[in-house]
N, C-alpha and C positions, 0 to 999 in steps of 0.2 A: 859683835857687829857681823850681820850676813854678810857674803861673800858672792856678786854678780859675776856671773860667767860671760865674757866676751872671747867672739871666736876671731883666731886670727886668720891674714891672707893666706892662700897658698901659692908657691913663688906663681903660680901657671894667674892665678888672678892676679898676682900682683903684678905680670904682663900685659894682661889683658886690658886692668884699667889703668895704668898708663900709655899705652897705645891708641886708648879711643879717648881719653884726657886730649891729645892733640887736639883733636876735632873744635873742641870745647876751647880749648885754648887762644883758637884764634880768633873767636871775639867774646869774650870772658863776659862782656855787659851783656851782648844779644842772649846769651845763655842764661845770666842770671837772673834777667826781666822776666824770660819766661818760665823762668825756675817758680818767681815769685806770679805770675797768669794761673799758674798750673798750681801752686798753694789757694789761689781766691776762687777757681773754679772748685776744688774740693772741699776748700772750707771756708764759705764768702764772709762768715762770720770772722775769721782772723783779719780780716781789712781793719778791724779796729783797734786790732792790738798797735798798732803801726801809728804815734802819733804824727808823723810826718806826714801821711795820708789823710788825715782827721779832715784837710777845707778842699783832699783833690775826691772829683771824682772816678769811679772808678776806672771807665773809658780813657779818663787821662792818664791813669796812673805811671805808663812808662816814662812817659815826660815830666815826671817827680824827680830833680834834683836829689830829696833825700832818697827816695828809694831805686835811683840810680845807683849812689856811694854806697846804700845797703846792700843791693846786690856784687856789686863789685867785691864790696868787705865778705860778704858769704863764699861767694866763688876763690873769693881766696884762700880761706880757708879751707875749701875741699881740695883746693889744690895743695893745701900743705899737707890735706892727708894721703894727696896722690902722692908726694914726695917723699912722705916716710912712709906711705905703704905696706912696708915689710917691715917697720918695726911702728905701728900707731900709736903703740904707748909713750914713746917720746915725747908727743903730743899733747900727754894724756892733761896735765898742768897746767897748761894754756886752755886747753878744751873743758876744763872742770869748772876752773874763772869763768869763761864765758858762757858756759851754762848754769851757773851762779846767777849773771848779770842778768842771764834771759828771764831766771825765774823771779828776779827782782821787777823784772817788766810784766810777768804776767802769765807768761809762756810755762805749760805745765805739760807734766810727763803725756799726757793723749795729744797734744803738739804735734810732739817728735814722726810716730809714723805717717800725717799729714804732709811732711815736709820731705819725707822719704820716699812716698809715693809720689808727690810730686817733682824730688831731682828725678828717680825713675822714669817718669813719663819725660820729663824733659829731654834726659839721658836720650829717651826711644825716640822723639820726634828728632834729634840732632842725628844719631847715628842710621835711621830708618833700619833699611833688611839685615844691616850688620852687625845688630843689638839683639846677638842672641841669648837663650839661655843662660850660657855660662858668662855672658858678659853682665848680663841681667844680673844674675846671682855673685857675679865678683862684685859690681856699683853695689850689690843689697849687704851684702857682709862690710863693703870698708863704711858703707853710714850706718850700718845698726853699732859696729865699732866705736865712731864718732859719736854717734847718739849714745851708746855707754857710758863711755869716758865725759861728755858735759852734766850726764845726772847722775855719777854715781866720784865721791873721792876716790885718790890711787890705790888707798887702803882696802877699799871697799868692791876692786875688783879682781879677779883671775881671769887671764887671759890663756884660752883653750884652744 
């Protein structure tokens, strides 16, 4: 079995995105709408992965009950990787399942950086001038992290 390398935080990231997590925290929905704005602006084709979306259209979509609770269920999760941040792999269990589940819906490995680029941009419209570099690159290590650990079993990674 190959062996995926995932990089871990360093404590100075692991400050970093927990400090600008507040930001995000304080309305967990508003952020995760536009988490998923900024997934259908990049990949308008993923709107149909999403059968709860299937009879809205797209202009309405914030006002989707289901893709309300999906956004809320995502953001919480990233929130749990804000919380173990400094150890992710704890995580890793939970995040291998639900990246199982995704790929039972649909959801394939060229997905992942679509979704990544999009909390990014999210990330930079909530934070604006504050979203620099290093904050930029600490949000990109803990989801390529996350992103690891849902497509790859515990077996199947080292963390570097």
């Amino acid at each position: 079995m190959a062996k995926v390398s995932c990089k871990k935080l360093t404590a100075e990231q692991v400050e970093a995105i927990r400090s600008t997590w507040k930001i995000v925290d304080e309305d967990v929905l508003l952020h995760g709408l536009s988490l998923f704005q900024n997934i259908f602006k990049i990949a308008p084709a993923a709107y149909g992965l999403f059968s709860f979306l299937k009879d809205v259209p797209m202009d309405e979509m914030t006002e989707s009950p289901g893709l309300q609770v999906h956004a809320n269920r995502v953001m919480g999760t990233v929130g749990a990787a804000v919380q173990h941040a400094e150890d992710l792999s704890a995580l890793h269990c939970t995040l291998y399942s639900l990246g199982t589940k995704h790929s039972g819906l649909g959801i394939k490995a060229e997905h992942y950086p679509i979704v990544g680029q999009a909390l990014l941009q999210t990330l930079s419209d909530a934070f604006g001038d504050t979203f620099t570099h290093d904050i930029r690159e600490a949000w990109a290590t803990l989801y390529s992290g996350v992103s690891c650990m849902m497509q790859n079993s515990p077996e199947e990674v080292t963390w570097l």
